[in-house]
ZADOKOL-154234 format. One record per residue (C-alpha): residue number from 1; residue in one letter; x negated, y negated, z. Coordinates in nm, 4 decimals, padded with zeros to 6 digits, m for minus. Each point is the difference from the previous one (the first is absolute). Example, Ala and Ser with C-alpha at 12.3 -4.5 7.8 and 13.67 -1.06 7.14 Angstrom:
BEGIN
+-----+--------+----------+----------+----------+
| num | residu |       px |       py |       pz |
+-----+--------+----------+----------+----------+
|   1 |      A | m01.2300 |  00.4500 |  00.7800 |
|   2 |      S | m00.1370 | m00.3440 | m00.0660 |
+-----+--------+----------+----------+----------+
***
This chain:
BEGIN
+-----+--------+----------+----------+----------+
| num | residu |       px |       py |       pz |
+-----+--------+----------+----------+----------+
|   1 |      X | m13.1819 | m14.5916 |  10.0609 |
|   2 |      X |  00.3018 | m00.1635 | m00.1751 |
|   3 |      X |  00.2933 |  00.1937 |  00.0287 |
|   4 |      X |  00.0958 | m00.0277 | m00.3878 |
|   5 |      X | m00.2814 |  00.2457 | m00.0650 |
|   6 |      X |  00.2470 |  00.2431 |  00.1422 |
|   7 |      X | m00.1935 |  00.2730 |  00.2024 |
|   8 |      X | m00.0006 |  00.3377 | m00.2199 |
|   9 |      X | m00.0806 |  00.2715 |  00.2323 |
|  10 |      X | m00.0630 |  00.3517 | m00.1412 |
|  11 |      X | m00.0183 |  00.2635 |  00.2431 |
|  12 |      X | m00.2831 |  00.2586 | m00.0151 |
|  13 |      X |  00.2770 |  00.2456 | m00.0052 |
|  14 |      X |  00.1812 | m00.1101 | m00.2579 |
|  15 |      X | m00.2698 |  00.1243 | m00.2805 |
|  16 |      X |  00.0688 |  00.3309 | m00.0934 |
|  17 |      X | m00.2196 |  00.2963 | m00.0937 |
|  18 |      X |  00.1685 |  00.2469 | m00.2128 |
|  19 |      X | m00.1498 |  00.3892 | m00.1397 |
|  20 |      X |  00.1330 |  00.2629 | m00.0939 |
|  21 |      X | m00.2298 |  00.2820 |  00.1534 |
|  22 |      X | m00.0788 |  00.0229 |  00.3586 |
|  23 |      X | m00.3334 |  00.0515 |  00.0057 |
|  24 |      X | m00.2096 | m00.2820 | m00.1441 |
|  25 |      X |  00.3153 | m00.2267 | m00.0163 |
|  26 |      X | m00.0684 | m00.3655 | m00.0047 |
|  27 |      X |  00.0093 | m00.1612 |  00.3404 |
|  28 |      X |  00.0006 | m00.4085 |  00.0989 |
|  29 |      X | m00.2021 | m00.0714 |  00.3205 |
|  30 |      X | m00.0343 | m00.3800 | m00.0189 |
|  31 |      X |  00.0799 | m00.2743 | m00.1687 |
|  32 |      X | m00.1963 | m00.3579 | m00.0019 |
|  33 |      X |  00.1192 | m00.2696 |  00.0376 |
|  34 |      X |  00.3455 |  00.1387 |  00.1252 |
|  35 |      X |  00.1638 | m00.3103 | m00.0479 |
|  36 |      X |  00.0325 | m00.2816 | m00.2118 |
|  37 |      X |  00.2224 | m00.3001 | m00.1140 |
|  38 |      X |  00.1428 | m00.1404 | m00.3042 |
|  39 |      X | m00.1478 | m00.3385 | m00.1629 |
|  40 |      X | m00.3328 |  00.0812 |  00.1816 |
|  41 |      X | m00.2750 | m00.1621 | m00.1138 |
|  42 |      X | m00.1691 |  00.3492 | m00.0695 |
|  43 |      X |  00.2710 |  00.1450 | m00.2826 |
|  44 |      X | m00.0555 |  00.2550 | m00.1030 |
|  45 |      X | m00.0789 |  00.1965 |  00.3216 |
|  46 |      X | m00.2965 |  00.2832 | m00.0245 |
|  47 |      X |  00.0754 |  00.2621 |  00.2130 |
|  48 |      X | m00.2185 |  00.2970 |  00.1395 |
|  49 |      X |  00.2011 |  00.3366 |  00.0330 |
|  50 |      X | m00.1664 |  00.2655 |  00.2033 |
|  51 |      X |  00.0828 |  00.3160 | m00.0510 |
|  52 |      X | m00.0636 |  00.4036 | m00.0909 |
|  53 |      X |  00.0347 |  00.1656 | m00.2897 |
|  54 |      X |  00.0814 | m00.2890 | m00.2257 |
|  55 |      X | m00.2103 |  00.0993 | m00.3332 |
|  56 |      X |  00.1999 | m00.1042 | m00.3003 |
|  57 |      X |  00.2537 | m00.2451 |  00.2333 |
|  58 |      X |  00.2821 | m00.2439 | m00.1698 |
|  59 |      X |  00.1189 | m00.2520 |  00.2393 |
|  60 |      X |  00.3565 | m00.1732 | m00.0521 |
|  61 |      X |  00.2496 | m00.2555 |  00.1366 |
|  62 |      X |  00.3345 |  00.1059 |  00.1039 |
|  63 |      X |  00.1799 | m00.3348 |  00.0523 |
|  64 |      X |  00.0037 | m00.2989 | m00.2299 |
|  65 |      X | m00.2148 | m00.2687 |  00.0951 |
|  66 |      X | m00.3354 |  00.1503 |  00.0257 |
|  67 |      X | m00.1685 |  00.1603 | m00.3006 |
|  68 |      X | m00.2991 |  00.2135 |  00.0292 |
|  69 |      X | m00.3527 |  00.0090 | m00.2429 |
|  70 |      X | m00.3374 |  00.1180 | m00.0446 |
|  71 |      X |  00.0176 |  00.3081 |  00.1742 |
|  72 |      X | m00.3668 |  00.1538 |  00.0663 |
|  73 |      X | m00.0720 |  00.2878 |  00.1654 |
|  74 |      X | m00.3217 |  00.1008 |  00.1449 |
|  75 |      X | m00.1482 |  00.3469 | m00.1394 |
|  76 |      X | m00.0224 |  00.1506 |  00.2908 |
|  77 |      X |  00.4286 | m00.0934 |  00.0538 |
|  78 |      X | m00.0056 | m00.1647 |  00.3410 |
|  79 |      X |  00.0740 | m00.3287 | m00.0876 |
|  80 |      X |  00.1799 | m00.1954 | m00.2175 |
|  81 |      X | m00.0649 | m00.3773 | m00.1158 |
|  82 |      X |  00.3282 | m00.1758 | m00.1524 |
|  83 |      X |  00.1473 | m00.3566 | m00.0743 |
|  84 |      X |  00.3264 | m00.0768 |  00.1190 |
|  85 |      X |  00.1775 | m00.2436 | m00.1612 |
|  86 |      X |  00.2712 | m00.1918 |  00.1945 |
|  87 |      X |  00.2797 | m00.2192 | m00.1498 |
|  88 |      X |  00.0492 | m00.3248 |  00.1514 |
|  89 |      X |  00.3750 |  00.0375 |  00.0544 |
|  90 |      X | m00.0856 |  00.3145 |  00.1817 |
|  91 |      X |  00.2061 |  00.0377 |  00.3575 |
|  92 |      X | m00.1818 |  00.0662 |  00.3385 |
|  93 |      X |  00.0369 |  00.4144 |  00.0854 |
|  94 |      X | m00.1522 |  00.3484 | m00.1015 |
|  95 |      X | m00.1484 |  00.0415 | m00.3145 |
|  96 |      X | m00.0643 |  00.3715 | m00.0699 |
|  97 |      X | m00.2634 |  00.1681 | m00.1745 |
|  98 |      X |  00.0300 |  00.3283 | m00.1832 |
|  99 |      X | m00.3489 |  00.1945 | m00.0431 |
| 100 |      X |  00.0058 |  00.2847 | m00.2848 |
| 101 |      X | m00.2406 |  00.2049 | m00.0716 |
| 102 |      X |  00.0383 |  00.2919 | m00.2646 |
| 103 |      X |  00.1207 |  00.2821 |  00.2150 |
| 104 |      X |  00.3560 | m00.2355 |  00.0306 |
+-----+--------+----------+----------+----------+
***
């Protein structure tokens, strides 16, 4: 691969599932593909989150450089389809994800 694509890694770790109540707070098992680059022929980037208790999710970017769209969830809440969108002048590093559901 040409190195001007600058590798964008994004860390399985670095998407974040956030509730307020204990029980039957959303949780983030898996995320497909975990990585992907900038200028990539495949823009924007579908990704498969796999999770529990996601009914009702919203899924955001917290750094500039990747935007995120066309959130679906699946009824029963374990998964999540979404676009990311990322900006060709975006730098190689961690990306984060913040998954909200409407307990917090």
């Amino acid at each position: 691969m040409n190195k001007a694509f600058g590798f964008l890694v994004c860390v399985l770790a670095s998407v974040v599932a956030v509730g307020a109540a204990p029980q039957g707070s959303p949780s983030v098992v898996k995320v497909e593909p975990p990585s992907w680059w900038a200028r990539h022929t495949i823009d924007p980037v579908r990704l498969l989150v796999r999770g529990r208790n996601l009914q009702g999710a919203r899924v955001r970017a917290t750094r500039a450089g990747t935007t995120v769209s066309n959130v679906v969830v699946n009824k029963p809440g374990s998964y999540v389809f979404l676009d990311i969108n990322i900006h060709p002048s975006a730098r190689p590093g961690s990306y984060p994800l913040v998954v909200e559901t409407g307990q917090g």
